[in-house]
N, C-alpha and C positions, 0 to 999 in steps of 0.2 A: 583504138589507142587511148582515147580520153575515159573508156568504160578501167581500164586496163591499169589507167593513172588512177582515178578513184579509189578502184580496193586497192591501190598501195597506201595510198593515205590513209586509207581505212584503217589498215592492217598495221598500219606506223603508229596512228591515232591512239587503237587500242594497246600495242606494243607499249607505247608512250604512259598513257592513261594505267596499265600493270605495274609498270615503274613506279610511279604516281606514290601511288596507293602503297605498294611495298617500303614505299620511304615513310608515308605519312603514319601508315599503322603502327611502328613501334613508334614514332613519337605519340602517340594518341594513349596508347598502353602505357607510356611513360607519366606522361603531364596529366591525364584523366582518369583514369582507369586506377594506374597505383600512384597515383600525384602525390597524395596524403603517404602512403609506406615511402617514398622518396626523398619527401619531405623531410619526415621523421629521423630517415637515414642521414641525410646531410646534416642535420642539427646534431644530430651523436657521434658524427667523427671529431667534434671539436669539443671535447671533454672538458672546457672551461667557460662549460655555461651554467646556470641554476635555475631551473622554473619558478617562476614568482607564484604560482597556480600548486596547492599541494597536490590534488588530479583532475587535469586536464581531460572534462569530462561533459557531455554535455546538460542540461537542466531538468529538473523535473520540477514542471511547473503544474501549479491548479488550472482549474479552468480558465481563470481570468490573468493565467501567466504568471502567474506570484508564485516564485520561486519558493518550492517547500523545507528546502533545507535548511535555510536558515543561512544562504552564504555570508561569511563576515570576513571582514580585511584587519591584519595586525600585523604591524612592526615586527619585524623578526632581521637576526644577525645573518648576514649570508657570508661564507667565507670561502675561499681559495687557497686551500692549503699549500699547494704550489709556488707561493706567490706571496707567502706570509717567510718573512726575513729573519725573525726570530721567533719561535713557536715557543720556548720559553717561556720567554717574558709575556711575549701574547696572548697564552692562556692561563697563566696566572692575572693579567687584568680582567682579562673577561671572566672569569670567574670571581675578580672580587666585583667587579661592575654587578654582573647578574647575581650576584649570591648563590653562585652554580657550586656544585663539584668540582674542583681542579681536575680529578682523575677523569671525568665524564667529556669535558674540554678537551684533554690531551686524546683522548679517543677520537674525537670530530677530528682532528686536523691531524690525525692519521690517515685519514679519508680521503676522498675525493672532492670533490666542489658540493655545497650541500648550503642546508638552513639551519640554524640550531633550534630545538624546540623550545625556548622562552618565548613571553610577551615580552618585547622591549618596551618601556614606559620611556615618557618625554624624555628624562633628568638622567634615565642611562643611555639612552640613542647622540643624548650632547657631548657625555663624556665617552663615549667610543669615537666619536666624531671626531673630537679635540685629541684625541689618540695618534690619528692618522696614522694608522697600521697599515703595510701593506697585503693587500689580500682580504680586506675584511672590511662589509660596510654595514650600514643599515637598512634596510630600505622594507616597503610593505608588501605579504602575499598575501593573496586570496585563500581563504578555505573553504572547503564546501560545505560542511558542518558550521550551522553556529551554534549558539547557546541553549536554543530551542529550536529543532526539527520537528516540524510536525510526522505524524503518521510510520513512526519508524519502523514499527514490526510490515510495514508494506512495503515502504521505499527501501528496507535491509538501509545493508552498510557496506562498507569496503576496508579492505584486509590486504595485508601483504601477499605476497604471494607464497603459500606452506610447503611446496615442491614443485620436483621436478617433473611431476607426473602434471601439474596442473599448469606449469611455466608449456610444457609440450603440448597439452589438448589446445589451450589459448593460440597458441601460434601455429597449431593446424587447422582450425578453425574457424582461421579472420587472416583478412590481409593486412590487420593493425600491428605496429611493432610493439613490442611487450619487451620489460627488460623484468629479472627476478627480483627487482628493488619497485617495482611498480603495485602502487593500491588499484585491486581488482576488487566485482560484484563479491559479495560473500553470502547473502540473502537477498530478496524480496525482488524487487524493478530492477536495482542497480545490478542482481545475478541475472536474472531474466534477460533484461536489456544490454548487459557487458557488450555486445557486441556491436550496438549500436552507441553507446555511450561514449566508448572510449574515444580520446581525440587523437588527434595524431600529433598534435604539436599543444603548448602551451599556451594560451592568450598573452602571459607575461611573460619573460625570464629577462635573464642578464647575463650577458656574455662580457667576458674581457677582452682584451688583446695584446697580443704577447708575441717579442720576436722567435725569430730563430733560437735563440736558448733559450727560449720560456721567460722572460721578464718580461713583467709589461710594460707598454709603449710610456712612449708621455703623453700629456694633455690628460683629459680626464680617463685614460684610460678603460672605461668602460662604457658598455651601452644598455639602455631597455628596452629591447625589441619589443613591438605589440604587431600582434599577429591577429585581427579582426576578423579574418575569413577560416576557419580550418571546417575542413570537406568533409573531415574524416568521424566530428563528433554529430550526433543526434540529440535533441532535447524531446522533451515525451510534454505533451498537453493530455493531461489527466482532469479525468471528472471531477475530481477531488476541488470542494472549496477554501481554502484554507482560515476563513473567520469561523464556519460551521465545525469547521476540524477543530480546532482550539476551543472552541465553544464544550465537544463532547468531552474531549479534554481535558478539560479542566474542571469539568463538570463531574468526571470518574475522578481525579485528583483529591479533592475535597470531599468524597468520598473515606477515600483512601479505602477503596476495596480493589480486587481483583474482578474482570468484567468486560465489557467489549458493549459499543454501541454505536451501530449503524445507523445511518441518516440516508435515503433514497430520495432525488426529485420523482415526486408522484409522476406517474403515469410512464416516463421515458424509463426507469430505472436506471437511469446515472445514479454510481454511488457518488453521495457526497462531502460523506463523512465516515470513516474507517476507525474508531478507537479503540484499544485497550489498554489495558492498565494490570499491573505495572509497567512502564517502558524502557528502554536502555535509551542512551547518547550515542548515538553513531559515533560522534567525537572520539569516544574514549570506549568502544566496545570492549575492550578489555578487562576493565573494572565491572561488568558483569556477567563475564563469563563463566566463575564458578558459579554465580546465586540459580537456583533451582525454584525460581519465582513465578518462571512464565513471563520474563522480560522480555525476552524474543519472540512468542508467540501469540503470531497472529490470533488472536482472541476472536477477531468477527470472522474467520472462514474455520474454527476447530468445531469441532463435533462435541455437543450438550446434548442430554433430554429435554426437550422444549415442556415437561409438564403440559398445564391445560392451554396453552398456546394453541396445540394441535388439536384441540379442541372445532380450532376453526374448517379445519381438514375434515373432522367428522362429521360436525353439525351441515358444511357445505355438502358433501357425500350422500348424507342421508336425504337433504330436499334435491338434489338432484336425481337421486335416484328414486323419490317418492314412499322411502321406506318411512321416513316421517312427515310430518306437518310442524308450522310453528303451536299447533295448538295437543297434538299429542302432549299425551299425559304419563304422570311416572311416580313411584313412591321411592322417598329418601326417607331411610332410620336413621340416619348416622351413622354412630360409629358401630352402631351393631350389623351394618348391613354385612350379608354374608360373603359377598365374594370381593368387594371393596369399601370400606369408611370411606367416609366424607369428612371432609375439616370444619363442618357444622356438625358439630359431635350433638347434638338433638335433633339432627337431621328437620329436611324443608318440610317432610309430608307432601302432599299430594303436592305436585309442581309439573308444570307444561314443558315444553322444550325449548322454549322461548327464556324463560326466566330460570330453565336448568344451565343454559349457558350463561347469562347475565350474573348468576350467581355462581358458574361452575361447578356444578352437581356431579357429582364422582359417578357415582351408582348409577344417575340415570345416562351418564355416557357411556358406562359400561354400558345399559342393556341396548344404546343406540347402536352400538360398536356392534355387539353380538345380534343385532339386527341384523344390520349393513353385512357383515361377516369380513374375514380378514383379503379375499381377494380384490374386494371392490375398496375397501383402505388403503388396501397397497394402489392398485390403481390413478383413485383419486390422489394418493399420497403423491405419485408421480406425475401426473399430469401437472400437480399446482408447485413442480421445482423439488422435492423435498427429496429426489436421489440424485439432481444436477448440480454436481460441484464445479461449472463451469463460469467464469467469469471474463466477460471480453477483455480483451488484452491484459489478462492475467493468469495465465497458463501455471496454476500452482499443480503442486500434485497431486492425485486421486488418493485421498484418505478411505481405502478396501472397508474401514468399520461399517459405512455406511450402507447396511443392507437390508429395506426396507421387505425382503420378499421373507425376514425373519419372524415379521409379523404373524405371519401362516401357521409358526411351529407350534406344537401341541403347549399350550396354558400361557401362549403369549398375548392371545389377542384381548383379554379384560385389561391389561396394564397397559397395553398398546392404544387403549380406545382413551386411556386419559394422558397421554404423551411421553409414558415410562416402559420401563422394558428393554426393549430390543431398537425402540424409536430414536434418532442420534439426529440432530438438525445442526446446520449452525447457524449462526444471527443473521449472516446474511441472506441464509434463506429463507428463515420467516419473514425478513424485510421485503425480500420478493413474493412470499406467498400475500402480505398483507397490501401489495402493490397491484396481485392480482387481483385481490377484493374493491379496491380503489378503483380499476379501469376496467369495469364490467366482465371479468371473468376472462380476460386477457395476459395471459403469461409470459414475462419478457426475461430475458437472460439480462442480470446486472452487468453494466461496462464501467471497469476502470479507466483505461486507457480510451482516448477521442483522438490522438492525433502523433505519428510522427516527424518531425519540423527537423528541417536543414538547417545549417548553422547559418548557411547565409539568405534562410526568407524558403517561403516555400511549403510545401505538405509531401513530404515524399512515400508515407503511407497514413489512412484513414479507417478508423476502424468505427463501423457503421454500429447503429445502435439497433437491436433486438425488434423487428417488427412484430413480434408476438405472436399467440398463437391461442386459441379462442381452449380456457381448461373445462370452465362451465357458463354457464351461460349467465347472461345479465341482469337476469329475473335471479338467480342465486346468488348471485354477489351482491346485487342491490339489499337483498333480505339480510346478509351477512354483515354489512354496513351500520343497516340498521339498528340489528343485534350489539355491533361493537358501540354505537352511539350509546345502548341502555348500558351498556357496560359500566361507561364513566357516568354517566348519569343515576341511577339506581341499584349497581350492582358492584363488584370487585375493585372497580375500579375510579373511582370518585378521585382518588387523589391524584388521577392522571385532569383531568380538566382547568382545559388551556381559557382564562378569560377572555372574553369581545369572541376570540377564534372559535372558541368549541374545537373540539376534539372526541377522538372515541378509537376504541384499541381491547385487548382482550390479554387479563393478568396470566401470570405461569408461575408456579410453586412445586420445582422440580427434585424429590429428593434424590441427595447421590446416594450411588448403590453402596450400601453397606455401612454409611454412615447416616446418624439424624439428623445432620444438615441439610437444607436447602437449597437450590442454586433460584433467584428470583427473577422473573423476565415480564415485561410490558412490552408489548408491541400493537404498535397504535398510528393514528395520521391525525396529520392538521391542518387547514383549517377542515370544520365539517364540511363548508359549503363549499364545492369546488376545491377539493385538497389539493394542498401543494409539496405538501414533505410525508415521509413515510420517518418514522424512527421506530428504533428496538432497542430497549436497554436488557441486560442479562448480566447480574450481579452473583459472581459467585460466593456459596452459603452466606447469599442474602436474606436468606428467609423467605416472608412473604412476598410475591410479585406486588402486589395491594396500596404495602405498606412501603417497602424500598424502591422496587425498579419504577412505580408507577410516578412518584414524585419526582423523582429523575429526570422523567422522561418531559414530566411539563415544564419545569424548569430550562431544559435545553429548548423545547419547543417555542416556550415565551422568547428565549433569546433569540432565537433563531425567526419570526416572524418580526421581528423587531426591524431586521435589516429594509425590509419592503415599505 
């Protein structure tokens, strides 16, 4: 009998315990699961709110959290068209107040609850003030954009929403609410990341409240909600430094060329620095949508001929494979030589391969090139990065031009052997091949992205860094090293040498096809002893690498060991 009572309890217990569970799971699904879409929802059925936050979106910080956008806070008009008693009169003052449009005015408060796109300054935020309009205050939003974003062609920007094809994939895609008035990713992290970014709710806004016919209450009639926790945004902790960002920056700035220049911490390959030049404002993306400048393109991940850069490809190639020595020998004529000139138009004469690279001898990398032959190029090409367009937590897309097995085709391999041709790199990958020279012949994939962060504390995903993978050995990078020290010391490169630090790197002087311009490139590290940065500058028709990219590049360097 008492066996008998037990499995009824049993059976009650579990009965019970099914209940349980059946009650608990949709609220689990509710509060946890779609907390943030429920959220979102309850805040949009009361149509007389405003976000203080233009997108409610989460951070994209450097390494050291410093937010790279540049967020800044300004006074702006927020209005209540509903709620505004005579629209009239009310948009004729604010338009002599702001110095607006009257017609542009009467448009807003045909609308719905919104912000008007002015800065409000002190002397007009008084005199709306003293107004006492109903439906319309002052008060301050956040924007994500400020005056200066760093790194824009990486971090993109954000854009309305252009249809309905794109209002649809978004909200089949994410459990995020989306409305067709909402700033979405349009390039770089912010498209990448969209779906982590987006919040679910605002940090600021302001809500009124209003009876049963819509007027609103008394007392001060509105509130500023602050909302501290939202589930639903992600902040990104990126490699990126932002004193070195600014640094390259402004460094192509003053310039004033077109150009891109990478900055690597030696050994780990973190990037640390992403520039090019020209840039847009994410702010005001619009204002450079026609120019045909290369504002929006990523300049350190596009495709260049790296010139005698790739030099370091061949020279490494050939003493790993034994076909040369540093003491091999080679004759340079100049510019008579027959299957390629050299830009020592009296040519070196009898010259080693030591001092063919230090001085970057055309002809005699030709004939190393046509030693080595073109399988063992392509090879080594691949081994030290030169066909990995992959970057951690930065999934851009596969640019097809890059086809290193073109090498092979018939009268390619002499141009191929001094970094022209059919050769296409981009700056971040010489940053990493010249990283792998750095860390004894250690190949590591660059990582943008280090970390996904919860809004409220936490690591919700970690994106590990490249344990590398052995391209040549240590006995040939250490010689490679070597090589790039004479470099700046006695050879192309002098005007890259970094004071107290020393430094050493290898010039590039790459003509475009079909014009006599140049594009210029230095790629080098600093300090000598124990390096700690890797950089790359690439100036388009810069000329000489020697002359342009190499001074460049010490000047960012100087600044940049400064910090330590």
């Amino acid at each position: 009998m008492n066996v008998l009572r037990q499995k009824r309890l049993v059976q009650i217990f579990f009965i019970f315990l099914m209940c349980l569970v059946g009650l608990l799971f949709p609220l689990w699904q509710i509060q946890i699961l779609n907390g943030d879409r429920y959220n979102s929802l309850a805040l949009a059925q009361d149509s007389l709110w405003v976000a203080l936050e233009d997108a409610p979106r989460g951070k994209l910080l450097d390494r050291n959290s410093v937010p790279l956008t540049g967020e800044r806070v300004e006074d702006r008009v927020i209005v209540f068209p509903r709620l505004i008693t005579d629209k009239p009169e009310t948009a004729s003052g604010l338009a002599n107040i702001m110095s607006a449009d009257r017609s542009m005015i009467d448009d807003y408060l045909k609308q719905g609850p919104g912000c008007l796109p002015y800065t409000v300054s002190s002397a007009q935020k008084a005199a709306i003030r003293q107004k006492n309009w109903s439906g319309v205050m002052v008060l301050p939003v956040q924007f994500r954009y400020g005056e200066r974003t760093l790194a824009p062609q990486t971090l993109g920007y954000l854009g309305r929403m252009s249809s309905s094809e794109e209002y649809l994939n978004l909200t089949k895609s994410s459990r995020k609410i989306y409305r067709y008035n909402d700033l979405v990713g349009k390039t770089g992290l912010e498209l990448i990341y969209e779906e982590k970014l987006k919040g679910a709710r605002p940090e600021r806004a302001v809500r009124v409240f209003t009876d049963a016919r819509g007027k609103l209450l008394g007392g001060p009639g509105f509130e500023v909600e602050e909302n501290t926790l939202d589930r639903g945004r992600r902040d990104l902790l990126l490699t990126l430094d932002a004193r070195m960002q600014k640094i390259a920056e402004d460094a192509l700035d003053h310039k004033s060329v077109k150009g891109a220049v990478v900055v690597l911490e030696a050994g780990s390959g973190d990037i640390l620095a992403m520039a090019g030049s020209p840039r847009f404002d994410p702010f005001q993306p619009e204002k450079f949508g026609a120019r045909e400048d290369g504002s929006f393109i990523d300049h350190c991940v596009s495709l260049y001929q790296p010139g005698s850069v790739f030099k370091i490809v061949i020279a490494a190639a050939a003493l790993e494979e034994g076909t040369e020595s540093l003491n091999s020998h080679f004759y340079c004529s100049g510019e008579k030589e027959e299957l390629i000139s050299c830009w020592e138009k009296a040519g070196h004469g009898e010259i080693d391969f030591a001092h063919a690279f230090i001085n970057s001898c055309n002809p005699s990398f030709v004939q190393i090139g046509l030693n080595l032959g073109a399988p063992k190029i392509i090879e080594y090409a691949r081994r030290l990065g030169l066909e990995n367009q992959n970057v951690i937590g930065y999934p851009a897309p596969i640019d097809r031009r890059q086809d290193l097995s073109l090498i092979g085709a018939p009268y390619n391999l002499v141009n191929s052997s001094v970094g022209q041709g059919p050769v296409l790199v981009t700056p971040l990958q010489i940053a990493s091949l010249v990283n792998t020279m750095v860390s004894g012949g250690i190949y590591r994939e660059p990582r943008l992205v280090k970390e996904i962060r919860k809004n409220g504390g936490g690591v919700e995903e970690e994106f590990v860094a490249d344990p590398g993978k052995a391209a040549i050995s240590e006995e040939t990078a250490r010689k490679l090293r070597s090589l790039m020290e004479s470099v700046v010391d006695e050879g192309t490169g002098k005007a890259a040498a970094v004071p107290v630090y020393g430094s050493a790197g290898k010039t590039g002087s790459a003509q475009i096809a079909g014009q006599s311009t140049t594009n210029a490139w230095f790629a080098g590290y600093a300090p000598r002893v124990n390096p700690r940065y890797i950089a790359v500058v690439m100036l388009e028709e810069g000329g000489s690498g020697g002359e342009s990219a190499a001074p460049l590049f010490r000047e960012i360097m100087e600044q940049i060991l400064c910090f330590e």
